[in-house]
C-alpha positions in Angstrom: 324.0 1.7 -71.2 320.4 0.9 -71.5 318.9 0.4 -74.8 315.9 1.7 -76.4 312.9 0.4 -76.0 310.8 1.4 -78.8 306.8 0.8 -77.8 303.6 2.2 -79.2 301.5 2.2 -75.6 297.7 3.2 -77.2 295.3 5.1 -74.9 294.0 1.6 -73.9 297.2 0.6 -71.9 297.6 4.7 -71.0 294.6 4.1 -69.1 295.8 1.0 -67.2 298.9 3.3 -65.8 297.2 6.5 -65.2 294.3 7.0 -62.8 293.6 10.2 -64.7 289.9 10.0 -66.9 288.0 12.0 -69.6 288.7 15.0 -69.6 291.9 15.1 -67.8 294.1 12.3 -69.7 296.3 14.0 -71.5 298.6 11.9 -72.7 297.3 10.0 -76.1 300.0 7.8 -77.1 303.3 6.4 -76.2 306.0 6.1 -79.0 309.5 4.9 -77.0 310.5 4.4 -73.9 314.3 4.0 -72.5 313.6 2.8 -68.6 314.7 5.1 -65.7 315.8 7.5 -68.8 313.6 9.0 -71.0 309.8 8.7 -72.7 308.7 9.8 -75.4 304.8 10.6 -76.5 302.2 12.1 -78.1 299.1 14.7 -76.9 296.7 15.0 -80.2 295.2 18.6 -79.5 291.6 18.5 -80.5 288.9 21.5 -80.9 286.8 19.7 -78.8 288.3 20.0 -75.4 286.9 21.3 -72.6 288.8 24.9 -72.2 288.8 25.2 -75.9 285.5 27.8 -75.6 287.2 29.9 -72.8 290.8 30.5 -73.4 290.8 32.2 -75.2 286.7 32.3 -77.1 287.7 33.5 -80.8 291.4 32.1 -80.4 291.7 29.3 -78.3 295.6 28.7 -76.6 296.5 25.1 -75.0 296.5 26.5 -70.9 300.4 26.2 -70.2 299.4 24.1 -67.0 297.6 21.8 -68.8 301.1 21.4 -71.1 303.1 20.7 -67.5 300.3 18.1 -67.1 301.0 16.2 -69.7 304.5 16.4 -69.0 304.0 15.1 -65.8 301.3 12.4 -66.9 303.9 11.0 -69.4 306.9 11.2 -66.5 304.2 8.6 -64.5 303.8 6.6 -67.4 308.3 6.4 -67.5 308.3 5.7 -64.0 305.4 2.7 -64.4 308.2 1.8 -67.2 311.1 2.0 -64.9 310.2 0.8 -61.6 306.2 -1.1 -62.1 304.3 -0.2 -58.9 300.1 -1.5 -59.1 298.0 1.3 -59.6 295.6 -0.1 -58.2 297.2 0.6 -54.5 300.0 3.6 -55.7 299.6 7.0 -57.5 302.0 9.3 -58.1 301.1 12.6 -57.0 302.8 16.1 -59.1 305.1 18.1 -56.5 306.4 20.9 -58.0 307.9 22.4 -60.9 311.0 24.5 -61.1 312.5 26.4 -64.5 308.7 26.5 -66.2 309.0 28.5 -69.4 306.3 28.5 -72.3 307.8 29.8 -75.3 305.4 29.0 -78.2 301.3 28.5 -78.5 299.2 25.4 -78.6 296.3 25.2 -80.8 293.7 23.1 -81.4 294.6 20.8 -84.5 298.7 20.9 -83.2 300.2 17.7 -82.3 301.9 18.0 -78.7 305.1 16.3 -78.5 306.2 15.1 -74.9 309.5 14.6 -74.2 311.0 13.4 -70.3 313.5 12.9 -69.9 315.1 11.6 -65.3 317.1 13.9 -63.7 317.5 12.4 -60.7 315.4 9.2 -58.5 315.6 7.8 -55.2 313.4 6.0 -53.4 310.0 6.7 -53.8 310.8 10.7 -55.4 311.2 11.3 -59.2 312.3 14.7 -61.0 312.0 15.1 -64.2 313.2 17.7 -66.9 310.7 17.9 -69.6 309.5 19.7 -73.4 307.3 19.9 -75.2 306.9 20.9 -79.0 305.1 21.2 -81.6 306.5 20.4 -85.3 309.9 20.7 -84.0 309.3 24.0 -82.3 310.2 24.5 -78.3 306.5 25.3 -76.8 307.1 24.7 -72.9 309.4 23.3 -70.7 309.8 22.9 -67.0 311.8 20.8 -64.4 308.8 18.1 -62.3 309.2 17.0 -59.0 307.2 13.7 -58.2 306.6 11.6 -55.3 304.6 7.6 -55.5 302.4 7.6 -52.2 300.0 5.0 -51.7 295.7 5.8 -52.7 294.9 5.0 -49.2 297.5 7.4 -47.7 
């Protein structure tokens, strides 16, 4: 049995995994990691994003693909943790998605939980079942299929 692995990864090491930039990094911080298991993070939901002023103006909602995102964005940060590729020469490019429900809204000022948690991996293919919450409560969740191809491919 593998052991937890409790980390705090900041944004600054985020961004040394992810190729993703401003505005599209959407995973803030890292709080444990068990390798080819499970990850565990944080998305800080902030009145300042981008779709804030368009979905919806007067009430703005966290888009439910921009949840599955950051699901997948931590489930690349798990693999990083499970099975180091560079990313300097690898990304990992988002497949598909299979069981996506979104049960609960996301607000600006909410604290996004992420939770991934492998399914199954061989090779060069990851799928992942993820959640995400908010204070406890089941906002989306989805089943992510993910493949690590090469930038130059």
């Amino acid at each position: 049995m593998t052991e937890k692995k409790l980390v705090e990864l900041d944004i600054q090491k985020i961004l040394e995994i992810l190729p993703h930039r401003y505005p599209f990094v959407l995973v803030d911080r890292v709080t444990d990691i068990v390798p080819n298991q499970s990850i565990r993070g944080v998305k800080m939901v902030s009145y300042n994003e981008p779709w804030v002023c368009g979905h919806f103006p007067g009430r703005p909602i966290m888009p439910g693909v921009l949840i599955i995102e950051a699901l997948a964005q931590i489930g690349g940060i798990l693999t990083y943790a499970s099975d180091p590729v560079d990313p300097s020469t690898s990304l990992m490019f988002f497949l598909g998605i299979d069981k996506a429900k979104f049960r609960h809204t996301v607000t600006p000022g909410d604290r996004l939980d992420l939770f991934v948690q492998v399914v199954h991996h061989r090779t060069n293919v990851w799928k992942f079942r993820g959640e995400a919450t908010v204070g406890g409560t089941l906002c989306a969740q989805g089943e992510l299929l993910a493949s690590i191809v090469d930038r130059e491919g």
